[in-house]
N, C-alpha and C positions, 0 to 999 in steps of 0.2 A: 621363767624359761628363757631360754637364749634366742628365741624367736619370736619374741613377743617384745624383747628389747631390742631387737633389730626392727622391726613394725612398729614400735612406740604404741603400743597398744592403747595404755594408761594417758602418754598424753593428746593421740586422736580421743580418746574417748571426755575427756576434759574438755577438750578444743569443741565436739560435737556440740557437749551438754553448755558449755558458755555461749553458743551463737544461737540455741535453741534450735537445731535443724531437727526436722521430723524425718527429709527423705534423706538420705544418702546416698551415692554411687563410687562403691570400690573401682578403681581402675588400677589393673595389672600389664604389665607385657607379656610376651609370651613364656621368656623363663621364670615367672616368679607366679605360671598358674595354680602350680604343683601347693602353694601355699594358700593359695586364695581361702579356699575351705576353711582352714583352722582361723585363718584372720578374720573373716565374716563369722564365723561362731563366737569367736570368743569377743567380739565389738557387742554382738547381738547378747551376751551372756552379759553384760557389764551394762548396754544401754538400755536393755529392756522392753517390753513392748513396742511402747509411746515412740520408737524411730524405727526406720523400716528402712533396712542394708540391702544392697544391690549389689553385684557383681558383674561388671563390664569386662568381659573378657578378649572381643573384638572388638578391636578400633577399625572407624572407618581410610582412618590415614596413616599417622604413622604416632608409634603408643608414646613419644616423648612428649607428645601436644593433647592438652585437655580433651577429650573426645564432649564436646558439649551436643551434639547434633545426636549421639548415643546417649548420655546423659535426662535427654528432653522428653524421649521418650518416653517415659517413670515418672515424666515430672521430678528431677531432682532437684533439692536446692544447692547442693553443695558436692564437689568432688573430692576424693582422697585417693590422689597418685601417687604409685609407689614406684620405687624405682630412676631408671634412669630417666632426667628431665631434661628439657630444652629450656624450662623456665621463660619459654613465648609468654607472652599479657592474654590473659582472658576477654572474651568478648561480654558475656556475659553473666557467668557463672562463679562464683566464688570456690577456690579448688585451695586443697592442702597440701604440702607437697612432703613425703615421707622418705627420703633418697634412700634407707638401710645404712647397714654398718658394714660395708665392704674389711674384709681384713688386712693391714698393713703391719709390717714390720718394724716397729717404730728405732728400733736398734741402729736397722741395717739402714732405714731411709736416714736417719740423722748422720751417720758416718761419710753416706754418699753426698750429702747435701754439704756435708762443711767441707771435703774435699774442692766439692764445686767454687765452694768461697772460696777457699785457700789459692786458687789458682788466676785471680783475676781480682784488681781494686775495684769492678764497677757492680755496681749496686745490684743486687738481684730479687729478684720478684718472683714467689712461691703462686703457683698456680696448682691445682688440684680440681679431679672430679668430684662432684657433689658428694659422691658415696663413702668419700674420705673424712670430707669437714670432722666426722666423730672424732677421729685423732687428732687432730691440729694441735690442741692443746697440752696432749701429751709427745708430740713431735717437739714445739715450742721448749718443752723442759728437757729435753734428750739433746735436742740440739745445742743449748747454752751450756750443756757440759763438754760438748764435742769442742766446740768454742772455745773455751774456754784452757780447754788442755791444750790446745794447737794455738793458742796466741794467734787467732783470725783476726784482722782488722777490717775486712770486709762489712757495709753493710747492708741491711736485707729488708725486705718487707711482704707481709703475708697478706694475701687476700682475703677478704671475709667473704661467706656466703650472705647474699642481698636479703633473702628472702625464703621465707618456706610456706607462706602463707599469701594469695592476690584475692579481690575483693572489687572487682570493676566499681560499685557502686562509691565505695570509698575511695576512689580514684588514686588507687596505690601505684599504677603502673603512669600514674602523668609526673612523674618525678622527673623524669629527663627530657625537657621539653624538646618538640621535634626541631630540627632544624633543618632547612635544604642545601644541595648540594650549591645551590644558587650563590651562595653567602661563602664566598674565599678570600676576603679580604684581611684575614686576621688567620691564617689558617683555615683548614677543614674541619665542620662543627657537626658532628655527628649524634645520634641517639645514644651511643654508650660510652660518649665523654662529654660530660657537662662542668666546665669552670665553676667552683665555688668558693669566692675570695682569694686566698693564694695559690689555692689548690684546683686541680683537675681529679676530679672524680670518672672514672671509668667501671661500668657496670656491662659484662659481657659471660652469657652462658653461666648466668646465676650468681657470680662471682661478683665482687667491687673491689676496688681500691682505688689510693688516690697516690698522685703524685705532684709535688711541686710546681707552679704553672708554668716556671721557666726552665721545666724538664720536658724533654719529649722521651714516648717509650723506647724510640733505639737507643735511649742512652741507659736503658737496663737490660740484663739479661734473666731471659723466663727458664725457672727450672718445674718441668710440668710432673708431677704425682696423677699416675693409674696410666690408664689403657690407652691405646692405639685408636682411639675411635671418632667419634663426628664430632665430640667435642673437643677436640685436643687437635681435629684437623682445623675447625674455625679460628682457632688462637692462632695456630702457623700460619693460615692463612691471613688472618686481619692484622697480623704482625708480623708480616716475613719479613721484614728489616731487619729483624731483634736476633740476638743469638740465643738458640731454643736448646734444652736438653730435657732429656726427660727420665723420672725414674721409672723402670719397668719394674710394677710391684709383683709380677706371677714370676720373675729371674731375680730380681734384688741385685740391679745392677742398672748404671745410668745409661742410655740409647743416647749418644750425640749426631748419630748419623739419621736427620729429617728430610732428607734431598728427594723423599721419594714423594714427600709433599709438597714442597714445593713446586717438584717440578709438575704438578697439577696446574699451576697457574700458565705453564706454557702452553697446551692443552685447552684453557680456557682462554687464551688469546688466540689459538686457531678458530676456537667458535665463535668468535667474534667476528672475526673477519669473516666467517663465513653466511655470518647469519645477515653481516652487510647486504652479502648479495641474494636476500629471500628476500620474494615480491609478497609472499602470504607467511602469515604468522599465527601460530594456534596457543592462545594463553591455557595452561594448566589450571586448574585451581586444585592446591595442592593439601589446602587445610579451609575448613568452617567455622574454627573458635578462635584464632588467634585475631588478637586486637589488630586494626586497617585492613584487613585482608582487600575487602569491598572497595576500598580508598586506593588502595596500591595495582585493583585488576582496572579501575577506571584510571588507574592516570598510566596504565601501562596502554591500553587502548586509546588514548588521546599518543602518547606517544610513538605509537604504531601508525595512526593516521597523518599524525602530523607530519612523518617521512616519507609520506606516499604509500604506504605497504596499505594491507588486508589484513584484520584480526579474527579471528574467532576464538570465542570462548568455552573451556571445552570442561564438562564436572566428569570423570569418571574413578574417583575415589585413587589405587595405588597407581599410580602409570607403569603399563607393560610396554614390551616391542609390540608385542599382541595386540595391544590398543590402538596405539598408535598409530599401526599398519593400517586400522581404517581411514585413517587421514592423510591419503598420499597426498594431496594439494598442501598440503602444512609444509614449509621447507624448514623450518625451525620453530621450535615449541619455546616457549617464557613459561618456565616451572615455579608458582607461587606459593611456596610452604617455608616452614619455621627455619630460622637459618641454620640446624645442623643437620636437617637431609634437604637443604637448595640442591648439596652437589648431587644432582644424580647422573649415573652410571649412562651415558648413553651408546656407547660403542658397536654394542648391538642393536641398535634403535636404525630406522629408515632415517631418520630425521636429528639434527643435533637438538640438544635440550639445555637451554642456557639460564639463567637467572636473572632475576629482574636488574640485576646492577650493571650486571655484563649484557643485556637488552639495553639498558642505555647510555651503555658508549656506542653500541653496534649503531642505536638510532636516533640518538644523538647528530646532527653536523657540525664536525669541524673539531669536536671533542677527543682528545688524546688519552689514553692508559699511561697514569704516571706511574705503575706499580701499585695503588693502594687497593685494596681489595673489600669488599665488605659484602657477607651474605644474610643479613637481618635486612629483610625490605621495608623495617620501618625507619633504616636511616636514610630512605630515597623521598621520603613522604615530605612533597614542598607545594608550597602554598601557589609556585608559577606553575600555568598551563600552556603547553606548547600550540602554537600558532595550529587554528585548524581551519577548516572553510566554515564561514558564519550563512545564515539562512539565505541571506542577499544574494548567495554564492558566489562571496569574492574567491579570489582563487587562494592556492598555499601559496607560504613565504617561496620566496625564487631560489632557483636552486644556484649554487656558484659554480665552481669550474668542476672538470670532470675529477672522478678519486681513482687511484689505481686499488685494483682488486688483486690482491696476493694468492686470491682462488683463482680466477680467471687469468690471470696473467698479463694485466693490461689493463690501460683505462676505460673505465664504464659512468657513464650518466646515467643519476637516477632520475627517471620519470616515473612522475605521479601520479597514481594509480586513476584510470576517470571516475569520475565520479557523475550520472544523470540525476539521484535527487539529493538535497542536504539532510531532508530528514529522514531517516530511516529506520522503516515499521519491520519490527523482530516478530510481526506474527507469522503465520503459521500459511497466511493468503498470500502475502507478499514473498514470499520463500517461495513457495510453489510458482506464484505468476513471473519473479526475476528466474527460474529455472527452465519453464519452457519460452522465456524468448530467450536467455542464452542455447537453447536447443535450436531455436530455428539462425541465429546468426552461425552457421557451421563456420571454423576455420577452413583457410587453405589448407597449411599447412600444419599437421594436427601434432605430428611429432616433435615439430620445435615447443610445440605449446606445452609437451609431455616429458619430454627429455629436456630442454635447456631451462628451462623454469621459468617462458616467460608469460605463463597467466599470470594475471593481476586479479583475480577471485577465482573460488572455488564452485561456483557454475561455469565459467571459460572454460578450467579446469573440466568439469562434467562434459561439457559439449565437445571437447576434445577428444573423448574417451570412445575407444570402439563400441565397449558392451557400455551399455546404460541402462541396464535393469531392465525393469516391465514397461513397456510402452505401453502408456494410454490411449494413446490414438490410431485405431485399427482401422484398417481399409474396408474391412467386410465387419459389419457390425452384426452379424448373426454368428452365433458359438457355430463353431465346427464340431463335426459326430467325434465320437469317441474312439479310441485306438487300441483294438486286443495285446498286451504285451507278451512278451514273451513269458514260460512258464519252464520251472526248472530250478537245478540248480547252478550255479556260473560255471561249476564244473564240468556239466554237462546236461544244454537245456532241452528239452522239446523237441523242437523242432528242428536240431541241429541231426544232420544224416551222417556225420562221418562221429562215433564215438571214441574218447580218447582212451588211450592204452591204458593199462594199469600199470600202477608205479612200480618201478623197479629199482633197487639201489644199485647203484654206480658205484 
């Protein structure tokens, strides 16, 4: 059947039976639940008893990333994700990755693609979403006829997909060793381009290839196969130098107009700057499974400290405006998930929501935006830790001259948030006792502290606040009698003497 070689039925089931797995966990996204049923039948019809198939339908985050936290549940040993991936590194879990057989026009994309050659001598680079790879190689034979008949002299090179298979224990995903942003003396050395002899090998959103070492990628042009979507925004974005075209395969016709993505990136240089001037800062944790997460929320909170500001750390699985809204002392949020949903939407959010790359330039000193962009936080992961105060309680690094604020209009010094202990206890006692003596230090003046943003924590913040919940501490420590309420209905209750008219239409 045509859906069962789009699911690879035969070689998940091979892949199962060679690793010996007993538990399994299906994971689907939302559009591909409608199929779940017949793929877990017919896995369960082929595997037999002796393996016991699961069906993961909700994710706790977002369905591109392993759900390992759902997974654990069942005791799985192994996951098989279908659909569209992020291809993030697993934390723990060994997962398969099955993208489908998306449909492409192979005719229509090989005529657009030699076009694109035909018009330009510089070398171009075939990008494609995962759901495509099935064609490649018959795109590969459609195109050298296209080629061929138009005397192209152009040349080109095609991406491979990396991977369909990660295996933490085998340590498949430490192929690109990390490198930090620290190391510029030879270029910038990032997690998804790693030099191998002549060659620079780049590995991004599933994809690899390699290019020349004394090539840089502006000097190719990306022609992108499929959709509109978070992974075809990562490419523009991590290469907006480049000149991007894309085919649109639901029209069969090439998009050269991308300006709507980039001009994203202007966008993200206002939240930059604005997140400069946040005194408190609420980290996201945006995903459970993917490999550093743990690594990148601790060195974003040394990062936060070490500029003076205020962190909290915040687990509430999808981030809403809704959520959010509980944390008005957050002036800007650091969203820590897989790099094609970093970017999220925050327009209608209280608070801006920036990424950990764009968190550090914001808090960073002295650090400029050269244009380059990167939303995989494991190309931030460096082995330097920023300057913080050590137990002796020497102070932080000194601050230099003042910066101008393009939000405020004017120059502002940042002072560093006080600090009375070095070490600080995250129980459940010391939250409560740092909260009532922020209650009994009342501000003057409450509304600077509430409107201009200048608390420095989120008890200031509280003790600022007109309403502050249930107060503990009562003047008459004996309960008060009781209060007959009113009875009725809102319409018209009890003990109300004047009764209201009956409706009439107008």
């Amino acid at each position: 059947m045509e859906w069962e070689s789009s699911y690879e039925i035969s070689g998940t089931v091979d892949f199962i039976r060679s690793r010996y797995y007993t538990k399994v966990v299906l994971q689907f996204p939302d559009e591909l639940l409608k199929d779940s049923a017949s793929v877990c039948k017919a896995l369960r019809r082929e595997l037999g008893r002796s393996v016991r198939v699961y069906v993961m339908a909700d994710t706790a985050y977002n369905s591109c990333c392993i759900d390992e936290v759902g997974a654990s549940y069942v005791g799985a040993e192994c996951v098989v994700h279908y659909g569209h991936a992020c291809m993030s590194p697993t934390s723990n879990l060994p997962a398969l990755f099955v993208f489908g057989k998306a449909p492409l026009d192979i005719s229509a994309c090989a005529e657009a693609l030699g076009e694109f050659l035909s018009s330009t001598e510089k070398t171009t680079l075939v990008l494609y979403g995962l759901e495509y790879a099935h064609a490649l190689g018959k795109l590969k034979g459609a195109l050298a006829e296209v080629i061929r008949s138009s005397n192209c002299n152009s040349t080109m090179h095609y991406a491979e997909v990396a991977c369909s298979f990660m295996d933490p224990s085998e340590d498949n995903n430490s192929k690109y060793e990390v490198s930090g942003l620290e190391d510029n003396s030879n270029g910038p050395k990032y997690h998804f381009c790693k030099t191998e002899g002549s060659s620079c090998k780049y590995c991004l959103g599933g994809l690899s290839w390699s290019i020349p070492a004394d090539k840089n990628m502006e000097d190719y042009r990306i022609f992108w196969i499929g959709n509109d979507n978070s992974a075809f925004a990562n490419v523009v974005l991590t290469f907006n130098n480049c000149e991007i075209v894309r085919y649109d395969v639901s029209q069969n016709k090439m998009v050269k107009d991308v300006s709507h993505l980039k001009r994203i990136l202007k966008r993200r240089y206002f939240l930059v700057e604005k997140a400069k001037d946040a005194s408190i800062v609420g980290i996201l944790v945006g995903t459970l499974g993917v490999a550093g997460y743990l690594h990148i929320i601790q060195q974003m909170k040394e990062l936060i400290e070490g500029a003076g500001k205020k962190s909290y750390t915040l687990v509430m699985g999808r981030p809403t405006s809704h959520k959010l809204a509980n944390f008005p002392e957050c002036e800007v949020f650091v969203y820590v998930s897989c790099a094609q949903t970093a970017l999220l939407d925050s327009k209608d959010f209280l608070a801006p929501v920036i990424t950990p790359f764009e968190a550090l330039l914001a808090f960073t000193k002295g650090r400029q935006w050269t244009g380059e962009y990167l939303l995989d936080f494991q190309d931030l992961i460096s082995s330097r830790q920023p300057a913080v105060v050590t137990k002796q309680g020497k102070e932080l690094e000194e601050h230099g001259e003042a910066r101008f604020s393009f939000i405020k209009g004017g120059y502002v010094e940042d002072i560093t948030a006080p600090r009375e202990n070095v070490e600080v206890d995250e129980s459940s006692l010391a939250l409560v006792q740092a909260t009532e003596k922020a209650l009994i230090l009342k501000s003057q003046d409450t509304d600077a502290v509430l409107y201009k943003g200048s608390a420095k924590s989120g008890s200031e913040y509280f003790a600022a606040r007109s309403f502050q919940g249930l107060n503990p501490d009562y003047e008459n420590p004996l309960p008060q009698s009781f209060v007959v309420g009113r009875k009725g209905r809102a319409a018209g209750y009890e003990d109300e003497t004047e009764k209201p008219e009956s409706d009439s239409v107008i």
